[in-house]
mmCIF file as Biopython writes it, N, C-alpha, C and O atoms, coordinates in Angstrom:
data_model
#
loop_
_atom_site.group_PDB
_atom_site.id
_atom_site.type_symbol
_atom_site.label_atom_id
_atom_site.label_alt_id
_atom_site.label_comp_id
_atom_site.label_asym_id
_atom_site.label_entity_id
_atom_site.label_seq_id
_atom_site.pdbx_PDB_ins_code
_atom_site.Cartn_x
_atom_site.Cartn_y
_atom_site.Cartn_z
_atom_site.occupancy
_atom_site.B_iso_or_equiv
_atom_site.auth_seq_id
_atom_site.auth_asym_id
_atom_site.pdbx_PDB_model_num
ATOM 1   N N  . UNK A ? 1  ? 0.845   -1.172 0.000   1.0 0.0 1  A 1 
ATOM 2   C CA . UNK A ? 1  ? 0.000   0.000  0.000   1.0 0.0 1  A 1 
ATOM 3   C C  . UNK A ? 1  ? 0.894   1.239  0.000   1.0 0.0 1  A 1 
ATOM 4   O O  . UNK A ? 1  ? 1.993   1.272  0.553   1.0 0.0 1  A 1 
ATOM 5   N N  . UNK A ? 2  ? 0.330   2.267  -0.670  1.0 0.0 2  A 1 
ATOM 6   C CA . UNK A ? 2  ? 1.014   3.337  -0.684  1.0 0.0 2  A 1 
ATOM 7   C C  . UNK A ? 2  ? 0.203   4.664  -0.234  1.0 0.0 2  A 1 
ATOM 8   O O  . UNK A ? 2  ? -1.009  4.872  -0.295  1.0 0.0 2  A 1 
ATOM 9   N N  . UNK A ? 3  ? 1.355   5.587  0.286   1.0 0.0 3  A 1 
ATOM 10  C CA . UNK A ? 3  ? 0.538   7.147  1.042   1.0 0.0 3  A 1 
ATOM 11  C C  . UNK A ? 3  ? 1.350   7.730  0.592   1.0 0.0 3  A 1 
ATOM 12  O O  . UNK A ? 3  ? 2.565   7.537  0.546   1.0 0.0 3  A 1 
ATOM 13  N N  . UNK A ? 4  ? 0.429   8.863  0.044   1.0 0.0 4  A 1 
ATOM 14  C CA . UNK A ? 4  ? 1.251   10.598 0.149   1.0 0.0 4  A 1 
ATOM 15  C C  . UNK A ? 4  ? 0.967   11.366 0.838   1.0 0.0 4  A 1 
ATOM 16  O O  . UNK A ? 4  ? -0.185  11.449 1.263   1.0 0.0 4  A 1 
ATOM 17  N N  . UNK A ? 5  ? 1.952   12.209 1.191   1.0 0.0 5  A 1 
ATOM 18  C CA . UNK A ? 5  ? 1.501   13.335 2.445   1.0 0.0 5  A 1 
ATOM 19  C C  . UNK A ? 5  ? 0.950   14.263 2.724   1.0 0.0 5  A 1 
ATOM 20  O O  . UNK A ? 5  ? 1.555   15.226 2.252   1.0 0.0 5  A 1 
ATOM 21  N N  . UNK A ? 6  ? -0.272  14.679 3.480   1.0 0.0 6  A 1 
ATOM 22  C CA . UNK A ? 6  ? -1.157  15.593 3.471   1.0 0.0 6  A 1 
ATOM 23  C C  . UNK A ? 6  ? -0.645  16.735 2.664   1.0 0.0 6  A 1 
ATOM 24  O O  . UNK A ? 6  ? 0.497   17.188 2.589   1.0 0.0 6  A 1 
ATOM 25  N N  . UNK A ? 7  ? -1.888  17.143 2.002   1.0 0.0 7  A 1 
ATOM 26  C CA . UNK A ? 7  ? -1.368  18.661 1.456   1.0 0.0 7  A 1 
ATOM 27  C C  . UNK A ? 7  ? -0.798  18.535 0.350   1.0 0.0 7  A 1 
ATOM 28  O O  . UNK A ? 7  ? -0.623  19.648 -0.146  1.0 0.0 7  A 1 
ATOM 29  N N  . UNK A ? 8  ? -0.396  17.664 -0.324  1.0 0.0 8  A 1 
ATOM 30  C CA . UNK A ? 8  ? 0.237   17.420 -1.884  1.0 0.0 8  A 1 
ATOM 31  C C  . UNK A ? 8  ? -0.326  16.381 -2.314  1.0 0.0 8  A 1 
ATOM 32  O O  . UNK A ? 8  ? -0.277  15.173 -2.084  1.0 0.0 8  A 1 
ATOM 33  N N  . UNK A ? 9  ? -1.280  17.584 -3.481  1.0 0.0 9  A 1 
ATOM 34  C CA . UNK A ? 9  ? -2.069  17.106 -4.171  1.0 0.0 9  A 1 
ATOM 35  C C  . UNK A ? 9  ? -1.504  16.123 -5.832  1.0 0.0 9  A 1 
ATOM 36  O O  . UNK A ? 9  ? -0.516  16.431 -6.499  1.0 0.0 9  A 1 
ATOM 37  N N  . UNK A ? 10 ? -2.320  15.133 -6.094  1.0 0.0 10 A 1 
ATOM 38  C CA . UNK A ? 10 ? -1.559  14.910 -7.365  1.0 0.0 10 A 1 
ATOM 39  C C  . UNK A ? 10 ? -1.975  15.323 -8.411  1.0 0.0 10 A 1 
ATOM 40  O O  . UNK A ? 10 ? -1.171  15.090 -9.314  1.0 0.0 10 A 1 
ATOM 41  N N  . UNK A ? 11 ? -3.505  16.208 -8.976  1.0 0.0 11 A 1 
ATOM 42  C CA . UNK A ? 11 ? -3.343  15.941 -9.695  1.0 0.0 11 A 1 
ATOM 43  C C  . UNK A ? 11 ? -3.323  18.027 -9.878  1.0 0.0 11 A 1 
ATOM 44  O O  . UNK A ? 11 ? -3.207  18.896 -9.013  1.0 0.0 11 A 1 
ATOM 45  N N  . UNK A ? 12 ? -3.518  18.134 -11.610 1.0 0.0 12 A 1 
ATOM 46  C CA . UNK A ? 12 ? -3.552  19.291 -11.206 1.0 0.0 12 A 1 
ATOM 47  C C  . UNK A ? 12 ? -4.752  19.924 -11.650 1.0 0.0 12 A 1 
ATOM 48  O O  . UNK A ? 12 ? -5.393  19.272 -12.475 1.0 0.0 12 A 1 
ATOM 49  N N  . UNK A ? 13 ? -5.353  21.356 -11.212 1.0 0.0 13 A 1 
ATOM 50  C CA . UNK A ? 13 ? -6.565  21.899 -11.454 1.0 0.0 13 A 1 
ATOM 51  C C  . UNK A ? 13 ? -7.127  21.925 -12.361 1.0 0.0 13 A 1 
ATOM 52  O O  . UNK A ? 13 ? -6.472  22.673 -13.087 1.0 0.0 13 A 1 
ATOM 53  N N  . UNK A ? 14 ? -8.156  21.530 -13.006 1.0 0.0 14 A 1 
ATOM 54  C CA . UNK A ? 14 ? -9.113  21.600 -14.607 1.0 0.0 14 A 1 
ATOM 55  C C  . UNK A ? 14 ? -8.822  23.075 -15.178 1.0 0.0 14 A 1 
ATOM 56  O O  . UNK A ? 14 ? -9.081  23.979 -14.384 1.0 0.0 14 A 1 
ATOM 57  N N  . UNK A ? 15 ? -8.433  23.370 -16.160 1.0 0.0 15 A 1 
ATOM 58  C CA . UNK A ? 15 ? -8.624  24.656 -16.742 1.0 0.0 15 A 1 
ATOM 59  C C  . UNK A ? 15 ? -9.429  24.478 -17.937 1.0 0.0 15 A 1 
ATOM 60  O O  . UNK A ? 15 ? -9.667  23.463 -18.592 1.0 0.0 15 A 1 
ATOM 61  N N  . UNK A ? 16 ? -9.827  25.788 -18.092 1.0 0.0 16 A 1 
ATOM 62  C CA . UNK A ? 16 ? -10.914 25.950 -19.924 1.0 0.0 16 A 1 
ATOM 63  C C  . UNK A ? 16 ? -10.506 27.075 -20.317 1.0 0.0 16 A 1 
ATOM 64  O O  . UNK A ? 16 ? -11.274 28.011 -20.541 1.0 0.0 16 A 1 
ATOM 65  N N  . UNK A ? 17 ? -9.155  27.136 -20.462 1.0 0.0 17 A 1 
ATOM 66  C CA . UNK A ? 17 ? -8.714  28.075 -21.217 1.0 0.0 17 A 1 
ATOM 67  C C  . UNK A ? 17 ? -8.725  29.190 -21.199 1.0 0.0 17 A 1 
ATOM 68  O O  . UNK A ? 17 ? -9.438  29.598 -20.283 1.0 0.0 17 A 1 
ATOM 69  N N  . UNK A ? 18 ? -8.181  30.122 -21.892 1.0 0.0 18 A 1 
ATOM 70  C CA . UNK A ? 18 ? -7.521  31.619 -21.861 1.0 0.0 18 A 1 
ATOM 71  C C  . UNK A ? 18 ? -8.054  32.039 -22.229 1.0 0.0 18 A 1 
ATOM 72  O O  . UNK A ? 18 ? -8.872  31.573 -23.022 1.0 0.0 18 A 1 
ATOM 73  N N  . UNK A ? 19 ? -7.918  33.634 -21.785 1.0 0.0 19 A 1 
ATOM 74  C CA . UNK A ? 19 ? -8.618  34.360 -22.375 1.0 0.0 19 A 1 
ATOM 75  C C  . UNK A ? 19 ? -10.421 34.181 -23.441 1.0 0.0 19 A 1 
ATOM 76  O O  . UNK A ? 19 ? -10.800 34.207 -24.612 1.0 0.0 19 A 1 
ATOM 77  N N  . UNK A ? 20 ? -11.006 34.006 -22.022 1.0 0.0 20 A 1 
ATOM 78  C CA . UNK A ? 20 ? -12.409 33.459 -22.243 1.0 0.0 20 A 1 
ATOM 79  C C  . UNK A ? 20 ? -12.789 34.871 -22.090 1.0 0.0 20 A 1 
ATOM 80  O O  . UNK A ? 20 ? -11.964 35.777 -22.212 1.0 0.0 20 A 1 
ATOM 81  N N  . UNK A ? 21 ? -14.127 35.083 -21.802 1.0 0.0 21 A 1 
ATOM 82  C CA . UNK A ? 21 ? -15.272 36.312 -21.683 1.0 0.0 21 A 1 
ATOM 83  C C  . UNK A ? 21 ? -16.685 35.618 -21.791 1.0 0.0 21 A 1 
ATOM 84  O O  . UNK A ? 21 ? -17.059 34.606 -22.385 1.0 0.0 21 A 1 
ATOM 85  N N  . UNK A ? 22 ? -17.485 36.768 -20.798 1.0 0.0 22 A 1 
ATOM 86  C CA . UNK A ? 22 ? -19.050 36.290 -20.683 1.0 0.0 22 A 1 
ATOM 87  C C  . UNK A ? 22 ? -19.299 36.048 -21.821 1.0 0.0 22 A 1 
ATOM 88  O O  . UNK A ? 22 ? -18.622 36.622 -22.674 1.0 0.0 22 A 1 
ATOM 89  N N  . UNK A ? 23 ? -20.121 35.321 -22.147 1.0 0.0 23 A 1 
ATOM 90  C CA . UNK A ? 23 ? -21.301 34.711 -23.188 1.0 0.0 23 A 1 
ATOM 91  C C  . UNK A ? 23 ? -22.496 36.018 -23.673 1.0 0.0 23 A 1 
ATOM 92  O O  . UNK A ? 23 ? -22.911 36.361 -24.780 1.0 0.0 23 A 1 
ATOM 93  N N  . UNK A ? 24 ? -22.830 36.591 -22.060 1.0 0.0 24 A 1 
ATOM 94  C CA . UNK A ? 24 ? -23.414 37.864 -22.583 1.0 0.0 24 A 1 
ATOM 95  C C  . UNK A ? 24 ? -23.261 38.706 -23.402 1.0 0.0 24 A 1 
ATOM 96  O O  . UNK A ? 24 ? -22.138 39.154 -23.634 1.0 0.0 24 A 1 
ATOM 97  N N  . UNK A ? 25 ? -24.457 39.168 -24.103 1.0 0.0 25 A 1 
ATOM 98  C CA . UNK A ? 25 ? -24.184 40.110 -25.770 1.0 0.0 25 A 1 
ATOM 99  C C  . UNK A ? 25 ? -23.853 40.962 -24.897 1.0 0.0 25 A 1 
ATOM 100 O O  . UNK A ? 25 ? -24.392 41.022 -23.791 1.0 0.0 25 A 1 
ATOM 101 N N  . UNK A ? 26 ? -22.465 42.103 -25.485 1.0 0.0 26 A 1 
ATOM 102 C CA . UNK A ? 26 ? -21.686 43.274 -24.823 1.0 0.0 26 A 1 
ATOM 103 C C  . UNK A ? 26 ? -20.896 43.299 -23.751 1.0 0.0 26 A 1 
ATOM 104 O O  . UNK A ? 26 ? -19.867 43.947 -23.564 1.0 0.0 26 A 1 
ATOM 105 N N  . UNK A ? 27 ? -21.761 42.128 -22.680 1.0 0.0 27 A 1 
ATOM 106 C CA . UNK A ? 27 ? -20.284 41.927 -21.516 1.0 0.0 27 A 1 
ATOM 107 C C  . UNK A ? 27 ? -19.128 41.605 -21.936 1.0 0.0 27 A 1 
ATOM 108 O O  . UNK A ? 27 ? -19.039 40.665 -22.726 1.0 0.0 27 A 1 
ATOM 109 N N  . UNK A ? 28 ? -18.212 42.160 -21.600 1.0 0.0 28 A 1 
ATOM 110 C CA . UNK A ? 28 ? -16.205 42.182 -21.609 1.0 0.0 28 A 1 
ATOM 111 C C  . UNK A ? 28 ? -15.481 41.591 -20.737 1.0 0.0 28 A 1 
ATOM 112 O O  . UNK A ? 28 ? -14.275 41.371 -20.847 1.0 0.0 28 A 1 
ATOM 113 N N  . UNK A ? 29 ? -16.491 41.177 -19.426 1.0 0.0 29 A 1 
ATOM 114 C CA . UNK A ? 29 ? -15.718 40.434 -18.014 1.0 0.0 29 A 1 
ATOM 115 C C  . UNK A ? 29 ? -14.907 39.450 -18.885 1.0 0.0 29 A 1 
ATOM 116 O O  . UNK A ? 29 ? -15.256 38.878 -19.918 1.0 0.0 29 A 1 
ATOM 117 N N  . UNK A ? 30 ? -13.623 39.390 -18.149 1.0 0.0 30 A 1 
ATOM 118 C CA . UNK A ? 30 ? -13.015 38.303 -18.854 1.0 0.0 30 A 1 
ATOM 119 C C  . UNK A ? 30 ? -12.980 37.161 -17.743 1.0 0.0 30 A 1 
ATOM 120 O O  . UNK A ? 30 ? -12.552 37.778 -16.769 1.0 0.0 30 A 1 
ATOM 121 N N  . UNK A ? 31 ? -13.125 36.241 -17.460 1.0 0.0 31 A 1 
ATOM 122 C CA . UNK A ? 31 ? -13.296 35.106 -16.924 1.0 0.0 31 A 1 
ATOM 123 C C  . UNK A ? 31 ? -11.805 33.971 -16.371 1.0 0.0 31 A 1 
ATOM 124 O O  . UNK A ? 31 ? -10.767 33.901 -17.029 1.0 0.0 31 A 1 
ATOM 125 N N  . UNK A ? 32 ? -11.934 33.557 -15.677 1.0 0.0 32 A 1 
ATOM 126 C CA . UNK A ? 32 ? -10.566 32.858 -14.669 1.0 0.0 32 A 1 
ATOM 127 C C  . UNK A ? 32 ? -10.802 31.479 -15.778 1.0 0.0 32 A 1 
ATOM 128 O O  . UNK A ? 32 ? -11.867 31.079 -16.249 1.0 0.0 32 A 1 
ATOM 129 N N  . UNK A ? 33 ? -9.366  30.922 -15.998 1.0 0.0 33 A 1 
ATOM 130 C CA . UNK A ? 33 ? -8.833  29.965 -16.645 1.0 0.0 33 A 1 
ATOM 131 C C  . UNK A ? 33 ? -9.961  28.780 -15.946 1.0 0.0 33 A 1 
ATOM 132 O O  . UNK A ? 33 ? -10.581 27.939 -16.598 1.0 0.0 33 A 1 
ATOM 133 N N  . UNK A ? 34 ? -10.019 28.968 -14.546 1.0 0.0 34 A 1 
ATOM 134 C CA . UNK A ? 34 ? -10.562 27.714 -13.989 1.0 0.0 34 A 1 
ATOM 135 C C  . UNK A ? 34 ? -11.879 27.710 -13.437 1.0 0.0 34 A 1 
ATOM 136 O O  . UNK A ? 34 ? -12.107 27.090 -12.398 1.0 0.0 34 A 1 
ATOM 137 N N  . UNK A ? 35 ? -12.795 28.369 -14.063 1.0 0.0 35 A 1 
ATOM 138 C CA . UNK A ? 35 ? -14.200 28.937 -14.157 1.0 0.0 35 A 1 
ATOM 139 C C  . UNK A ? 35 ? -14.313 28.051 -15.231 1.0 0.0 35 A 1 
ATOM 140 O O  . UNK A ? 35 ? -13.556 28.081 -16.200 1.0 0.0 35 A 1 
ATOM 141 N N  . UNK A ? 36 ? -15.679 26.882 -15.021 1.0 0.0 36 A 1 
ATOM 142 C CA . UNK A ? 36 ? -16.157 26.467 -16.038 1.0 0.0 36 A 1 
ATOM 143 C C  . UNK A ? 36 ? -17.185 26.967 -16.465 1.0 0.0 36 A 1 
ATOM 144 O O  . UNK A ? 36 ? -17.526 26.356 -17.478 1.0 0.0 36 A 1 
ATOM 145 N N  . UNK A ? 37 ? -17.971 27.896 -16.180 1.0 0.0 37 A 1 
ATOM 146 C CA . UNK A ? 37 ? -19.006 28.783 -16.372 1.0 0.0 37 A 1 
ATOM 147 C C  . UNK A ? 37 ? -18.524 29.502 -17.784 1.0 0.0 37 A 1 
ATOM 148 O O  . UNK A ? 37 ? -17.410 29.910 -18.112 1.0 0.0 37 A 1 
ATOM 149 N N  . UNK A ? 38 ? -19.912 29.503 -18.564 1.0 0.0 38 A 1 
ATOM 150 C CA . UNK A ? 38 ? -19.585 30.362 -19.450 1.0 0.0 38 A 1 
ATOM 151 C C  . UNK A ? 38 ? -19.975 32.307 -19.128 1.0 0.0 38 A 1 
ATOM 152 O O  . UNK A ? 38 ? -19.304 33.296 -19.423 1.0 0.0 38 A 1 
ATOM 153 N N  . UNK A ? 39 ? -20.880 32.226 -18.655 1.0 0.0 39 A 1 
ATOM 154 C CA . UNK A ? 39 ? -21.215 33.424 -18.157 1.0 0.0 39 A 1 
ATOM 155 C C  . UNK A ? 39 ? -20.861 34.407 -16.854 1.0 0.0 39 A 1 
ATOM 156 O O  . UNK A ? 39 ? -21.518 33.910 -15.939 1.0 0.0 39 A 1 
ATOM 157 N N  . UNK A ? 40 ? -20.221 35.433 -16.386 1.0 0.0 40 A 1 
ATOM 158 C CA . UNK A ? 40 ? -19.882 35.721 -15.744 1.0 0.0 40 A 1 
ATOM 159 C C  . UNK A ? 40 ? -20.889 35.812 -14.081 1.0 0.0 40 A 1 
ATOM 160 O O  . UNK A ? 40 ? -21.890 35.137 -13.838 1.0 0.0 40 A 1 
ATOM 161 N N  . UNK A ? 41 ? -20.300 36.749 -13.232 1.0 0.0 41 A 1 
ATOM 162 C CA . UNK A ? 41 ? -21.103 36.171 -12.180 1.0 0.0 41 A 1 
ATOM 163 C C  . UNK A ? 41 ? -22.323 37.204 -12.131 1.0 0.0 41 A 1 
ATOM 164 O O  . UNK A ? 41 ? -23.432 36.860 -11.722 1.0 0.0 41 A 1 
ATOM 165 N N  . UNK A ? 42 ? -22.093 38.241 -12.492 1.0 0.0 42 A 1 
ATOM 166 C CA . UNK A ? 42 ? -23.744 38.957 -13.178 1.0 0.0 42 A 1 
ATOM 167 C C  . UNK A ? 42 ? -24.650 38.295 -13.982 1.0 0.0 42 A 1 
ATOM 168 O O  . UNK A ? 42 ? -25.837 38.355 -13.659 1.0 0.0 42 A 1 
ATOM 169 N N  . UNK A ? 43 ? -24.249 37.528 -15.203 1.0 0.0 43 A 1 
ATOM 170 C CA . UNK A ? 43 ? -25.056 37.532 -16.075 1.0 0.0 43 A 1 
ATOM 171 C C  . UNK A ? 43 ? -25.256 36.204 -16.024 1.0 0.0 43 A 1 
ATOM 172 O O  . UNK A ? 43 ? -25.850 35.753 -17.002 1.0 0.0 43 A 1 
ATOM 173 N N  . UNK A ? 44 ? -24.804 35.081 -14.805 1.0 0.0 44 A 1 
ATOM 174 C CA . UNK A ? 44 ? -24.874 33.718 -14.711 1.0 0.0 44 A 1 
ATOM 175 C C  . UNK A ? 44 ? -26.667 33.492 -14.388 1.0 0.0 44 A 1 
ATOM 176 O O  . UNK A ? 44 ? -27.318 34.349 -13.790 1.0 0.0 44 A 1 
ATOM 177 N N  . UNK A ? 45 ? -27.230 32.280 -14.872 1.0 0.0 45 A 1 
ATOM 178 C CA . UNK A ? 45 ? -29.091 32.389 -14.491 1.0 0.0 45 A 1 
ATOM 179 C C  . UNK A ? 45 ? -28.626 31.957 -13.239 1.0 0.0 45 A 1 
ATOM 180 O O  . UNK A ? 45 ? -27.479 31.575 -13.002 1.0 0.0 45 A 1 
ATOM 181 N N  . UNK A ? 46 ? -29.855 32.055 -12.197 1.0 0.0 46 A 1 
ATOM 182 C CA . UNK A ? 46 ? -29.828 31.935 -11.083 1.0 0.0 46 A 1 
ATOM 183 C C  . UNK A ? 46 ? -30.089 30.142 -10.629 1.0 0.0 46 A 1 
ATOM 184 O O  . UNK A ? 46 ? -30.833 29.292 -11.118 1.0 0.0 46 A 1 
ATOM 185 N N  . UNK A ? 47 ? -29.401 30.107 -9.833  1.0 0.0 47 A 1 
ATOM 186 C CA . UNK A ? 47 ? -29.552 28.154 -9.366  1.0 0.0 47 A 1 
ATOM 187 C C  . UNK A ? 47 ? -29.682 28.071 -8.396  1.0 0.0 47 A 1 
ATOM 188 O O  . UNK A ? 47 ? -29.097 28.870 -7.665  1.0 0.0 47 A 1 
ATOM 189 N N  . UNK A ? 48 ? -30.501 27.084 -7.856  1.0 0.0 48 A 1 
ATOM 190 C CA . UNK A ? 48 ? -31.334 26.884 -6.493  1.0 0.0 48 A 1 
ATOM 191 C C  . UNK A ? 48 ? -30.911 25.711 -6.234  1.0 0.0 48 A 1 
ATOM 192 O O  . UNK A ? 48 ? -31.166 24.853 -7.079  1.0 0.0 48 A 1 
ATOM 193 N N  . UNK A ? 49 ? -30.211 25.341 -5.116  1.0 0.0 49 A 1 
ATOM 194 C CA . UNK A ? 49 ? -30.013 24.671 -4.530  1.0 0.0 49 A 1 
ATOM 195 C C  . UNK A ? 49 ? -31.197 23.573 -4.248  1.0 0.0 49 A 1 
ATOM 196 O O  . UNK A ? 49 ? -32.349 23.953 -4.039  1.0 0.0 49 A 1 
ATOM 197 N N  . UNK A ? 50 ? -30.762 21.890 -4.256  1.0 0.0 50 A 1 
ATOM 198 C CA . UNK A ? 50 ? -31.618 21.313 -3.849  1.0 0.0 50 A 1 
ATOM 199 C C  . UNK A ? 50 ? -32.520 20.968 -2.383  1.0 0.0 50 A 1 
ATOM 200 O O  . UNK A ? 50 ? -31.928 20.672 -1.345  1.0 0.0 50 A 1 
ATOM 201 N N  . UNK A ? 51 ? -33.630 21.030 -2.445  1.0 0.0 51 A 1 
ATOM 202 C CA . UNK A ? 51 ? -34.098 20.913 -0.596  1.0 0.0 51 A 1 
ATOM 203 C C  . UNK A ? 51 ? -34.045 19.704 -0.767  1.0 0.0 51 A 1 
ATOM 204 O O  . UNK A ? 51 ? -34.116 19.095 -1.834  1.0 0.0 51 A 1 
ATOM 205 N N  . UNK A ? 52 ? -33.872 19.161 0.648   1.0 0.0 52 A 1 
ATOM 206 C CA . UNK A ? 52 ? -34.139 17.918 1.458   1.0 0.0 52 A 1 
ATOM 207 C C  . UNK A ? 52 ? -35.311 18.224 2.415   1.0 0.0 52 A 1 
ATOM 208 O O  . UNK A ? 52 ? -35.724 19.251 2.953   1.0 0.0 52 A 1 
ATOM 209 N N  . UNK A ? 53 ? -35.722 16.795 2.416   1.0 0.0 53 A 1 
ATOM 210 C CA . UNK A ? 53 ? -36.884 16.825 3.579   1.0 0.0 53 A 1 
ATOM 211 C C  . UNK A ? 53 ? -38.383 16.813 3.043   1.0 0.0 53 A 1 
ATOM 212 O O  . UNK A ? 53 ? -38.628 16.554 1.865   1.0 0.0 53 A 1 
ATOM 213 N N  . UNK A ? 54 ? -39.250 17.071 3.864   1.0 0.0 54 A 1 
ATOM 214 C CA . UNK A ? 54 ? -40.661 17.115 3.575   1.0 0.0 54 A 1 
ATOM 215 C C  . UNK A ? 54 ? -41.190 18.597 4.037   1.0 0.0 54 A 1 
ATOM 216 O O  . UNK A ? 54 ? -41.067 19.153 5.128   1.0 0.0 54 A 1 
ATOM 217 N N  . UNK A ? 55 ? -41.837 19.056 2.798   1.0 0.0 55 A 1 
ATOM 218 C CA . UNK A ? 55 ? -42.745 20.602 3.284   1.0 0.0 55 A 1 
ATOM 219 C C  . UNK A ? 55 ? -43.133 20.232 4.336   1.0 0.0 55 A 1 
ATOM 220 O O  . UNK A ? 55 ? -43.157 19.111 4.844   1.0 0.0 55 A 1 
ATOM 221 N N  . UNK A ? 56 ? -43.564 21.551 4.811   1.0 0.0 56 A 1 
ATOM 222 C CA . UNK A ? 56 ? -44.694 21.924 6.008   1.0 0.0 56 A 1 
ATOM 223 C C  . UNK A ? 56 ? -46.096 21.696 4.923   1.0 0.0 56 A 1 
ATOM 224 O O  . UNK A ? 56 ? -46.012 21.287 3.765   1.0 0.0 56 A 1 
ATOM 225 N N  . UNK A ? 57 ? -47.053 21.984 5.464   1.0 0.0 57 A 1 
ATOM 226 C CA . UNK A ? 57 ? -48.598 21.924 5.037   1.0 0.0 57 A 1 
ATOM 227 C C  . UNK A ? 57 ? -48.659 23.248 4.697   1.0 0.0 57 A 1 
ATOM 228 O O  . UNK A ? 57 ? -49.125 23.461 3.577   1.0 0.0 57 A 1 
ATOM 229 N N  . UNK A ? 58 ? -48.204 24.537 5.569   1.0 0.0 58 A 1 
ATOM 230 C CA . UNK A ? 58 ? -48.318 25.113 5.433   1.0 0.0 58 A 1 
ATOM 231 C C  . UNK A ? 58 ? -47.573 25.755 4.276   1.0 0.0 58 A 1 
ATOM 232 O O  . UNK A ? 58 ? -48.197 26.316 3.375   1.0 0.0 58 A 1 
ATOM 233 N N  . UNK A ? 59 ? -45.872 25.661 4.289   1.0 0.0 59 A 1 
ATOM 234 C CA . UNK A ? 59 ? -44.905 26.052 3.242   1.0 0.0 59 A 1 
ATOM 235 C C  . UNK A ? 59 ? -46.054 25.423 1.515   1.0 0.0 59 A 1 
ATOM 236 O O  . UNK A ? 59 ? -46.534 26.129 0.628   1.0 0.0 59 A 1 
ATOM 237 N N  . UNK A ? 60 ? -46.090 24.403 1.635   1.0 0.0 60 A 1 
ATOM 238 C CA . UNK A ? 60 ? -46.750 23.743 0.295   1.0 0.0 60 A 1 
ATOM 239 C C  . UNK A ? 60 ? -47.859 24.733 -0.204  1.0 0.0 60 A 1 
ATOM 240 O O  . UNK A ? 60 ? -47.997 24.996 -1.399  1.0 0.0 60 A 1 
ATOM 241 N N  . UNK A ? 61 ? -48.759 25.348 0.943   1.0 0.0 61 A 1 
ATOM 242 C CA . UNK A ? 61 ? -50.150 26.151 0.364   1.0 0.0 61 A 1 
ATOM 243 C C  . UNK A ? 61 ? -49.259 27.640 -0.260  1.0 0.0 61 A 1 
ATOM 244 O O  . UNK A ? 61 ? -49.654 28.276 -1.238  1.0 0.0 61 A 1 
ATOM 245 N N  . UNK A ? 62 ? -48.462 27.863 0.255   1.0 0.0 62 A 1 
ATOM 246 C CA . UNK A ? 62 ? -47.793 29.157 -0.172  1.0 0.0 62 A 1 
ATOM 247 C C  . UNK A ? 62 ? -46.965 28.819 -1.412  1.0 0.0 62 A 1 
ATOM 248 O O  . UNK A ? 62 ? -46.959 29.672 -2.299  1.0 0.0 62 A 1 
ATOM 249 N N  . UNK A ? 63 ? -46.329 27.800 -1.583  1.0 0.0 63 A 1 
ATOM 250 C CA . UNK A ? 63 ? -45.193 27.492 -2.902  1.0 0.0 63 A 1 
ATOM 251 C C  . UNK A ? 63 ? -46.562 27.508 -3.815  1.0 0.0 63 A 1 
ATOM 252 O O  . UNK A ? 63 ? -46.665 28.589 -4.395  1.0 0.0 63 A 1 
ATOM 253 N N  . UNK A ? 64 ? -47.749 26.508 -4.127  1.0 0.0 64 A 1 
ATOM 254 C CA . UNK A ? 64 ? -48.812 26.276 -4.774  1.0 0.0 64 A 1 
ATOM 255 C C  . UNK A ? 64 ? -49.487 27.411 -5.004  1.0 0.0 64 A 1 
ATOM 256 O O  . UNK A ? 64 ? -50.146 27.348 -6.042  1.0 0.0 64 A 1 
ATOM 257 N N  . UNK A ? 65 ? -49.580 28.577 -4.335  1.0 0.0 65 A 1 
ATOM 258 C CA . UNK A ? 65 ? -50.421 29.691 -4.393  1.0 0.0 65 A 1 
ATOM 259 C C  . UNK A ? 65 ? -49.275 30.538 -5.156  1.0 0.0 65 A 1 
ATOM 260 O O  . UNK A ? 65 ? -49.757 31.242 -6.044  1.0 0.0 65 A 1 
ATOM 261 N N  . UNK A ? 66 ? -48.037 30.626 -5.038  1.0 0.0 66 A 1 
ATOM 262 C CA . UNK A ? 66 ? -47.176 31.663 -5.839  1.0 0.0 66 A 1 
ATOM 263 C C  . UNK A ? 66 ? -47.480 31.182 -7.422  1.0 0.0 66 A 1 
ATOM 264 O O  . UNK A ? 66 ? -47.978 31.843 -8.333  1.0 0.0 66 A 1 
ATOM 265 N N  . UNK A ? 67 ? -46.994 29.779 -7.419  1.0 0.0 67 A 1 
ATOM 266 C CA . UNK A ? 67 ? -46.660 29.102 -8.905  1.0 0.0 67 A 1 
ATOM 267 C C  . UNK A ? 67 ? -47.707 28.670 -9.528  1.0 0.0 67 A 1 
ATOM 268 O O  . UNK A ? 67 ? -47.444 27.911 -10.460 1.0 0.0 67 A 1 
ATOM 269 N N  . UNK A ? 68 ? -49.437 29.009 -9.237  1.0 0.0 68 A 1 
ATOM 270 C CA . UNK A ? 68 ? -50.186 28.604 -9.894  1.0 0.0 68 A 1 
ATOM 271 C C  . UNK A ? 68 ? -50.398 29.535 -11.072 1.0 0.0 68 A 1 
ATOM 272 O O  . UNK A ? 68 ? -51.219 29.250 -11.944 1.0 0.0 68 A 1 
#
C-alpha cells in the first residue's frame, strides 16, 4: 500500500482556457482559466439549490399559491 503526504495534491486543477469572456451580448468580463461557467457572475441564471426533507402543510399552500 502506498501514502502521500497531506497537502500534496496529485493531480492538477481543470482549466478551460484563456482568455475566455461572458457569453453575454456586450459583456467584456473576462473570466478565470478555472471557471467552467460560461457566463460571468452577473449575467450567470440563477440556481437553487436542492431541498431535502418534507414541506410543512403550510410552506406547500404558499409554494402552490405563488406558482399557480
Amino acid at each position: 500500500m502506498r501514502a502521500t503526504s497531506a497537502g500534496r495534491a496529485r493531480r492538477r486543477p481543470k482549466t478551460y482556457g484563456d482568455q475566455r469572456v461572458c457569453a453575454d451580448k456586450g459583456c467584456q468580463t473576462r473570466l478565470s482559466r478555472y471557471n467552467r461557467e460560461t457566463f460571468c457572475f452577473r449575467h450567470a441564471p440563477a440556481k437553487y439549490r436542492r431541498m431535502r426533507g418534507e414541506f410543512t402543510a403550510e410552506y406547500a399552500a404558499k409554494y402552490t399559491a405563488k406558482h399557480s
